[in-house]
KOLDREN-671326 format. One line per field, with one value per residue (C-alpha): chain; residue number from 1; residue in one letter; x, y, z. Coordinates in nm, 4 decimals. Example, Ala and Ser with C-alpha at 12.3 -4.5 7.8 and 13.67 -1.06 7.14 Angstrom:
BEGIN
mol <- (A	A)
seq <- (1	2)
type <- (a	s)
px <- (1.2300	1.3670)
py <- (-0.4500	-0.1060)
pz <- (0.7800	0.7140)
***
This chain:
BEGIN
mol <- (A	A	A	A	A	A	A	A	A	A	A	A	A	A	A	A	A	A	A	A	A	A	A	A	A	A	A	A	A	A	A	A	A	A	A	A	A	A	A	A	A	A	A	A	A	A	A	A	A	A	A	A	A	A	A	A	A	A	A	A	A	A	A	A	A	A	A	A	A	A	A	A	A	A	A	A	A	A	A	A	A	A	A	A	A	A	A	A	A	A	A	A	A	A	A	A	A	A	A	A	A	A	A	A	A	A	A	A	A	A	A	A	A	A	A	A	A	A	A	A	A	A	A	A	A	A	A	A	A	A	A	A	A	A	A	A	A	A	A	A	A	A	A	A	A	A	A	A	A	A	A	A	A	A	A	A	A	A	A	A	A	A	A	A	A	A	A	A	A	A	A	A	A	A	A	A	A	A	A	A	A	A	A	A	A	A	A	A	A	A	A	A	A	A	A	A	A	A	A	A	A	A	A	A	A	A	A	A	A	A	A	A	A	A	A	A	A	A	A	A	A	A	A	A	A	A	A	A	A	A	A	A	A	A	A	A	A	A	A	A	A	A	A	A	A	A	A	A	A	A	A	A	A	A	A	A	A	A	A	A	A	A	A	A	A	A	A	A	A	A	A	A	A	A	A	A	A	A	A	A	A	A	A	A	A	A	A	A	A	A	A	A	A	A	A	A	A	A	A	A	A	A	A	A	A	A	A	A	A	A	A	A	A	A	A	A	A	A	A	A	A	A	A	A	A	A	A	A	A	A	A	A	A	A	A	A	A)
seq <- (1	2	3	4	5	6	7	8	9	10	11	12	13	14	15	16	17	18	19	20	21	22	23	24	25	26	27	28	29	30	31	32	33	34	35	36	37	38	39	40	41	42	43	44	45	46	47	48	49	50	51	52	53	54	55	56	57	58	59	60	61	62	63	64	65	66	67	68	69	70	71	72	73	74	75	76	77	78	79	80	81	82	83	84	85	86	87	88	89	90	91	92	93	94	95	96	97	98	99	100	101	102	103	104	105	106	107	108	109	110	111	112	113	114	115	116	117	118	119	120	121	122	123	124	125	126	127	128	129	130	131	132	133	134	135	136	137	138	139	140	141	142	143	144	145	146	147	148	149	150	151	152	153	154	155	156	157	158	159	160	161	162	163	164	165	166	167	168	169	170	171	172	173	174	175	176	177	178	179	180	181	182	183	184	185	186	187	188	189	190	191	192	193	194	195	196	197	198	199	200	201	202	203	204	205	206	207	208	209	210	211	212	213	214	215	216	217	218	219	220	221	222	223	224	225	226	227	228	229	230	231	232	233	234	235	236	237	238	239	240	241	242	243	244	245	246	247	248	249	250	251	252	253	254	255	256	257	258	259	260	261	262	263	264	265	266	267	268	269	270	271	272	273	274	275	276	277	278	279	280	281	282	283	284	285	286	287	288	289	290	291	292	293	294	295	296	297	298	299	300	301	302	303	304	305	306	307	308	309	310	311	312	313	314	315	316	317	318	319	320	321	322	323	324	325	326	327	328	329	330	331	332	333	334	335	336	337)
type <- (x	x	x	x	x	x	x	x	x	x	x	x	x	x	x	x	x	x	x	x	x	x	x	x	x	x	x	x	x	x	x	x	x	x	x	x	x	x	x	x	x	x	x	x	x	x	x	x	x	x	x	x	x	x	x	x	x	x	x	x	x	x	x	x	x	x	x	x	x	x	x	x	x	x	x	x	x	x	x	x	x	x	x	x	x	x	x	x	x	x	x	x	x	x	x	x	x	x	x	x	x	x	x	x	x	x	x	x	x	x	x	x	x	x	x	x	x	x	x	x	x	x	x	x	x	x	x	x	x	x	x	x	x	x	x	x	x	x	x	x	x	x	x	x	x	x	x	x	x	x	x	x	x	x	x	x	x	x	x	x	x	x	x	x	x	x	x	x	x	x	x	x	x	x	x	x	x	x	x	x	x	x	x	x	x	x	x	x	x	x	x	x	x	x	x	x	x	x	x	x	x	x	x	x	x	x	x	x	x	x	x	x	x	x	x	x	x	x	x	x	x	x	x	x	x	x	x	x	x	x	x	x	x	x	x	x	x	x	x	x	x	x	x	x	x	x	x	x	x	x	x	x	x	x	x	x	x	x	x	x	x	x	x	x	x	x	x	x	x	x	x	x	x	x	x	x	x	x	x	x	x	x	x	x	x	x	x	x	x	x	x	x	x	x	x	x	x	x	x	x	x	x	x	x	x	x	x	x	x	x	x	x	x	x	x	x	x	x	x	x	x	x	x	x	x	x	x	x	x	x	x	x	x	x	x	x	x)
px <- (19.6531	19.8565	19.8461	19.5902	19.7009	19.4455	19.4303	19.1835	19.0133	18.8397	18.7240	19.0469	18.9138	19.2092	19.4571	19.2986	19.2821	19.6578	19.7881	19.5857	19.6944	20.0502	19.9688	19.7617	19.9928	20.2706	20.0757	20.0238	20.1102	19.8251	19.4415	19.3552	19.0907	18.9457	18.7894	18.5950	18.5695	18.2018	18.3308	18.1775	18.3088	18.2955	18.5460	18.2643	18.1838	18.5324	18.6022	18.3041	18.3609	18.7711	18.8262	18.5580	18.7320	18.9152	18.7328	18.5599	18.4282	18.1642	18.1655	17.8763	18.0795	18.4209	18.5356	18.8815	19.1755	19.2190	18.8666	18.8473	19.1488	19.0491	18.6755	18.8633	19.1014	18.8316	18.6777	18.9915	19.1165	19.4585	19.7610	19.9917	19.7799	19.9891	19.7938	19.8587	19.8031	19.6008	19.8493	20.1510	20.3218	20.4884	20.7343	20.8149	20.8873	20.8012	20.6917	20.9172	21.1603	20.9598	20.7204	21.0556	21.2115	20.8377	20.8356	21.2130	21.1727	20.8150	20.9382	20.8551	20.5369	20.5694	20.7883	20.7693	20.9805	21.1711	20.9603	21.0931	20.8866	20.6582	20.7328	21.0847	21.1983	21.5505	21.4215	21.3487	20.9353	20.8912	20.5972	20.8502	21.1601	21.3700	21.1657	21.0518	21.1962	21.1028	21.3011	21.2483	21.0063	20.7641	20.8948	20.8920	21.1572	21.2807	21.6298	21.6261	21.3651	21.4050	21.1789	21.1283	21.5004	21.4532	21.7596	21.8581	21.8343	22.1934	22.1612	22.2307	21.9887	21.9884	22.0458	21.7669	21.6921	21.5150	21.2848	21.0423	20.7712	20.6865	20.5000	20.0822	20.1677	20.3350	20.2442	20.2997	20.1182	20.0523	19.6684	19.6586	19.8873	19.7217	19.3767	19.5348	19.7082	19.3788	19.4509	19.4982	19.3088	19.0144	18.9739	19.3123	19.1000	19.4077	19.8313	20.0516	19.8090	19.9987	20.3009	20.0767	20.0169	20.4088	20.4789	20.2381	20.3821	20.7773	20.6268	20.5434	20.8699	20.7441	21.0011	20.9971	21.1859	21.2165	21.3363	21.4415	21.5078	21.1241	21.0809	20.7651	20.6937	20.4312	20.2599	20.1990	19.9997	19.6771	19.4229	19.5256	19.7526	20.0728	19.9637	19.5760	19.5503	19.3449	19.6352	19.8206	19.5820	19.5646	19.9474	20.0094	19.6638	19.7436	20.1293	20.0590	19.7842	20.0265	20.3087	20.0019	19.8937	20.2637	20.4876	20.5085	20.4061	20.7599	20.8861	20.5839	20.5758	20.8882	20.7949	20.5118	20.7119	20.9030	20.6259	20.4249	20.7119	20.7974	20.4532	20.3810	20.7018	20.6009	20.2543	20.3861	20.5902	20.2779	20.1479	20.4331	20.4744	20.0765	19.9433	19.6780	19.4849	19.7741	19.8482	19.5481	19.5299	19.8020	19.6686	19.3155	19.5227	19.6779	19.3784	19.1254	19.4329	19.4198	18.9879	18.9979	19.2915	19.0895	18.9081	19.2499	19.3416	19.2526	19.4099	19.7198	19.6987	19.6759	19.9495	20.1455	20.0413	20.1378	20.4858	20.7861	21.0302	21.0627	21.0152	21.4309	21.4915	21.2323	21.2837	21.6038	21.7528	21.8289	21.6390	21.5788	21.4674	21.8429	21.9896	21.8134	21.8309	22.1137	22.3608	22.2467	22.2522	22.0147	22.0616	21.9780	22.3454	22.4452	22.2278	22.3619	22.0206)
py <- (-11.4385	-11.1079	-11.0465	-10.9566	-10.9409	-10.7079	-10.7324	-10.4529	-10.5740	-10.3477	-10.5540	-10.7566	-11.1520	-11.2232	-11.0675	-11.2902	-11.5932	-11.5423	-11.4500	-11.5096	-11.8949	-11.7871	-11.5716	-11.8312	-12.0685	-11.8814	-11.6416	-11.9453	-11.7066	-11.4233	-11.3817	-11.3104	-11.0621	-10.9317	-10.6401	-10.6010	-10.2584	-10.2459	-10.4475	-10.5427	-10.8006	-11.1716	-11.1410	-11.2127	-11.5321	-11.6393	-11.5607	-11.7842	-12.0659	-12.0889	-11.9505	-11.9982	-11.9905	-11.6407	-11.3670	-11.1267	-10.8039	-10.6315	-10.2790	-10.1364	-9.9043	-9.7870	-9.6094	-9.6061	-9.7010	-9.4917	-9.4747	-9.8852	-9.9787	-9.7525	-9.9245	-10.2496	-10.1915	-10.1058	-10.4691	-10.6399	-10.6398	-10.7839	-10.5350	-10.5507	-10.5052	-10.5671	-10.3329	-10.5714	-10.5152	-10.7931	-10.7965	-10.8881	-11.2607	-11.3928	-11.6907	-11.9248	-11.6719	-11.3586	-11.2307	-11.3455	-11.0646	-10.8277	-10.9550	-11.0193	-10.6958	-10.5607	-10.7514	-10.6161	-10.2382	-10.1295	-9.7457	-9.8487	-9.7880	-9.9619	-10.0879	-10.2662	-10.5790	-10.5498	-10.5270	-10.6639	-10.6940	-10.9115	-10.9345	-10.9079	-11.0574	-10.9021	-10.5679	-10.3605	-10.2703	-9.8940	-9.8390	-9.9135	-10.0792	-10.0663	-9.8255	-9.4499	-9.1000	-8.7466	-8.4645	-8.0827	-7.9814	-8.3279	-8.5084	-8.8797	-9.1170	-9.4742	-9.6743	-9.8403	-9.6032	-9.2933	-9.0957	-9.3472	-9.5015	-9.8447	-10.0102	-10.4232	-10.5514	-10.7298	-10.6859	-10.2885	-10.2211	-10.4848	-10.3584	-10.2310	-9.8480	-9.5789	-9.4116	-9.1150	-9.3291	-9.7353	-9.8252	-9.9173	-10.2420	-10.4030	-10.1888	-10.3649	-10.1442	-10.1481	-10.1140	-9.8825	-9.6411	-9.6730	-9.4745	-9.2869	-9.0675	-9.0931	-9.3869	-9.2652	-8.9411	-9.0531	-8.6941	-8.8978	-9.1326	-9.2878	-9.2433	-9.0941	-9.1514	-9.4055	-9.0570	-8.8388	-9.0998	-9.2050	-8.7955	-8.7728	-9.0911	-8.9198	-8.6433	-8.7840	-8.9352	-9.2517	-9.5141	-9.6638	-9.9090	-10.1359	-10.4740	-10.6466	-10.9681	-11.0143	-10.9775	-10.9691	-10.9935	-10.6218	-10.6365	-10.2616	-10.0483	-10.2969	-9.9992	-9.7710	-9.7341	-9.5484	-9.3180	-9.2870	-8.8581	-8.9851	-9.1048	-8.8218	-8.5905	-8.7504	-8.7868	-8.4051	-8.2974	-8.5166	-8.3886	-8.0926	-8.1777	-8.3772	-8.0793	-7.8172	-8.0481	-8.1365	-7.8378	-7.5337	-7.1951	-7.0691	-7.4100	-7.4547	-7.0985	-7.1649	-7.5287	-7.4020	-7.1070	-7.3904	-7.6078	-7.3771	-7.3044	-7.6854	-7.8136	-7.5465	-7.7053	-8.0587	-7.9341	-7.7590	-8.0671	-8.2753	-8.0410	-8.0149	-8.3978	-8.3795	-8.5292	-8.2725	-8.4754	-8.5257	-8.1386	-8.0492	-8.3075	-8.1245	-7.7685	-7.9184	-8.0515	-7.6959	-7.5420	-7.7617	-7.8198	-7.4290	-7.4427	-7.7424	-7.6043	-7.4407	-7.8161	-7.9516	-7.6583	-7.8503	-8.1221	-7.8859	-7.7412	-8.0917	-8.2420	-7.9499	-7.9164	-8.3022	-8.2495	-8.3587	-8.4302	-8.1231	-8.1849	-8.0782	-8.4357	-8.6119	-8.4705	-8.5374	-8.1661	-8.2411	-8.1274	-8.4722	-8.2592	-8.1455	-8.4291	-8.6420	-8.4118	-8.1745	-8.3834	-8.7568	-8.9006	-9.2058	-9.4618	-9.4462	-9.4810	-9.1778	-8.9423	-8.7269	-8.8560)
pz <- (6.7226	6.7385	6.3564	6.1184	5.7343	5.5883	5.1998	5.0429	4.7304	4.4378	4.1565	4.1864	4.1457	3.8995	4.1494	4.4630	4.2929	4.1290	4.4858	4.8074	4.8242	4.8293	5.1404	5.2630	5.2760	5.4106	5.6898	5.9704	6.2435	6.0884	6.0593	5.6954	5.6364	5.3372	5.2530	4.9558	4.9041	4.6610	4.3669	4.0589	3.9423	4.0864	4.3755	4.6117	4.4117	4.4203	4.8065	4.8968	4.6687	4.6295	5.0118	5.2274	5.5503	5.4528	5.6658	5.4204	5.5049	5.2779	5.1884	5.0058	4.7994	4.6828	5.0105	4.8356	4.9898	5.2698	5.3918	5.2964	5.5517	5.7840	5.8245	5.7690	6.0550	6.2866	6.2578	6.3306	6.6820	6.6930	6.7906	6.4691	6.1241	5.8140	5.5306	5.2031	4.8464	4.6973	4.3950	4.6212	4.6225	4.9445	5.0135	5.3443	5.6044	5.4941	5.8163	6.1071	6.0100	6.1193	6.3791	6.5648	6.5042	6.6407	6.9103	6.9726	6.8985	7.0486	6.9549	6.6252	6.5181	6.1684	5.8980	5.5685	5.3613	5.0771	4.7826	4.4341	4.0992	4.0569	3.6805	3.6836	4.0380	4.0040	4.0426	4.3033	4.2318	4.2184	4.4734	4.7645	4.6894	5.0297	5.1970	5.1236	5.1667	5.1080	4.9674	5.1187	4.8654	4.9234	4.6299	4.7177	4.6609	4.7924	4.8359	4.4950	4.3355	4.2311	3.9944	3.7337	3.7597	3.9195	4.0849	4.0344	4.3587	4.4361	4.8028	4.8432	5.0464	5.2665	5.6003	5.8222	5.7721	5.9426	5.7042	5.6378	5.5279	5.4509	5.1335	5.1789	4.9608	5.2953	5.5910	5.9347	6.1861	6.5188	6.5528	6.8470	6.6900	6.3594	6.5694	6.8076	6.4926	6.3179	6.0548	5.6452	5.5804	5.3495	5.1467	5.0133	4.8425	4.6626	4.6323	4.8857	5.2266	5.3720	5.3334	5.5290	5.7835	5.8173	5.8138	6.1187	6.2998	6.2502	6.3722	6.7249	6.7887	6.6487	6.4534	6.1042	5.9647	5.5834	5.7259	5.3740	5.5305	5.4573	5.0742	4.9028	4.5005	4.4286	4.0497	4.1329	3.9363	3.9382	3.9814	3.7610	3.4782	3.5022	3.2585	3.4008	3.3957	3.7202	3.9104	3.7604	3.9613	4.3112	4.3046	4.2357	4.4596	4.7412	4.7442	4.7994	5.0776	5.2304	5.2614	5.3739	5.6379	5.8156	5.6984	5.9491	5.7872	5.6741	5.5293	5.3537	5.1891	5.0923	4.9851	4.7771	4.5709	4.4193	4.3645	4.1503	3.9601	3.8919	3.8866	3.5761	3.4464	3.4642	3.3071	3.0136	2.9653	2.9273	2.6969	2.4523	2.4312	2.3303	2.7054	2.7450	2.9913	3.2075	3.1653	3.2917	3.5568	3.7292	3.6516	3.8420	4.1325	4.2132	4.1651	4.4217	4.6604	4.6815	4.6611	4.9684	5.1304	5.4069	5.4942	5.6019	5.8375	6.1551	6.0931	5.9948	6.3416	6.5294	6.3022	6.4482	6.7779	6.8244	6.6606	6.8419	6.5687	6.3368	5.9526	5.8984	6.0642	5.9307	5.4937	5.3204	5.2379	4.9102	4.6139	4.4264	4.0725	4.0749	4.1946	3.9384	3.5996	3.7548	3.8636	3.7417	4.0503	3.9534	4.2423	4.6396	4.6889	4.5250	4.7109	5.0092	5.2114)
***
């Protein structure tokens, strides 16, 4: 067994019973572990009575989702680990695509399917689409996703790409590489890890790829709501984590001028529209990204130390802000990438 599909589960028995058979029944060439990451409710129950010869490991708490793949991933011991969200659907031959094109390309490190919604199949699913990308000032964006503009999927995207980072839905990994760059940084807790880890793999020379002859079928959003001031604060904290920690000094000076300026923006936007949570969400992310900034420094130093690819070649140069409410370019295609 080369292959270990690791799903990690948080209170999620409606989400394993609605789509574990489906991977199940299609995985024959993978080990299916999961990880049950402290929940509350009865996915233990179901796991032992509705899937009792599914692996399950047993966390004691919520270690989150970096910290909970990272523990998972040292229990398993096969070489490729495919990181799966337990909300994710999968048909006949989902994986051969890219276990071949692994197999094929061992300078890539890892790479992810096509991901469509699960709720409307003829879309692209926001999360990660065809595959992720990064403008110069750490905004994140994806072929068939960007900002909140979704594409149809009608086969645009279907060739294989090189990209700056794979969506943690569908992450096929191989295991060694996964330690040796030190796995997703845990002070993530949640939203945009699986970034920082894809960053650091660029970074030493390492390939990644969508491949969307594999498609999967992502619910997304089945932790927290879209609107949750919560995930409103990770995603703005852990940005800006994730820029400090790869970014050499003078890029990310220059990264961060603009980011103050449009993170107050996007804060007094919240405001006016009468989202004072989410307002203050990002006004709490600035301020402990600048309070824990001084945690992350060795990291920052190793990250950089181990660089072999520079960031120019690894983020788009475009500004996406601009692109998007400047110049309304609203589809993958239309981007200068």
């Amino acid at each position: 067994m080369k292959l270990s599909i690791v799903i990690l589960n948080w209170n999620g028995a409606e989400m394993l019973r609605r789509f574990l058979p489906s991977v199940i029944e299609h995985s024959p060439e993978a080990e299916i572990v999961v990880a049950d990451n402290g929940s509350t409710d009865d996915s233990l129950k179901l796991l032992a009575e509705q899937f009792p010869s599914i692996r399950t490991l047993v966390f004691d708490h919520n270690y989150g989702f970096a910290e909970g793949y990272n523990k998972a991933i040292a229990q398993v011991e096969c070489n490729l680990c495919l990181l799966l969200n337990s909300d994710v659907r999968v048909e006949a031959g989902w994986l051969k695509p890219m276990l071949d094109y692994m197999e094929q390309h061992p300078e890539v490190a890892a790479c992810q399917p096509k991901i469509r919604c699960e709720w409307a199949p003829e879309m692209l699913e926001y999360a990660g689409a065809c595959g992720g990308y990064i403008d110069k000032l750490g905004f994140p964006f994806c072929r068939g996703r960007i900002l909140g503009t979704v594409e149809r999927d009608e086969g645009q995207y279907d060739d294989i790409a090189s990209l700056a980072w794979a969506t943690g839905a569908a992450l096929l990994i191989r295991r060694d590489i996964y330690l040796e760059a030190g796995g997703l940084d845990a002070r993530f807790f949640a939203h945009q890890e699986e970034i920082d880890l894809c960053w650091r793999l660029r970074s030493r020379g390492y390939g990644l790829v969508c491949i969307p002859q594999s498609v999967v079928y992502h619910v997304g959003g089945g932790t927290l709501p879209k609107e949750s001031p919560r995930k409103a604060y990770l995603n703005f904290r852990n940005n800006l984590l994730l820029l400090y920690k790869n970014l050499p000094e003078k890029k990310f000076r220059k990264a961060m001028h603009w980011r103050r300026l449009l993170d107050a923006a996007a804060a007094l936007h919240f405001l006016v529209g009468g989202h004072w949570a989410a307002c203050k969400a990002v006004l709490k992310a600035h301020l402990d990204f600048r309070r824990i900034q001084k945690d992350f420094k060795e990291d920052r130093d190793k990250n950089l130390a181990a660089t072999v690819v520079p960031a120019n070649e690894i983020l788009s140069p475009i500004n996406l802000l601009w692109e998007y409410y400047g110049k309304r370019h609203y589809t993958f295609k239309s981007l200068k990438v």
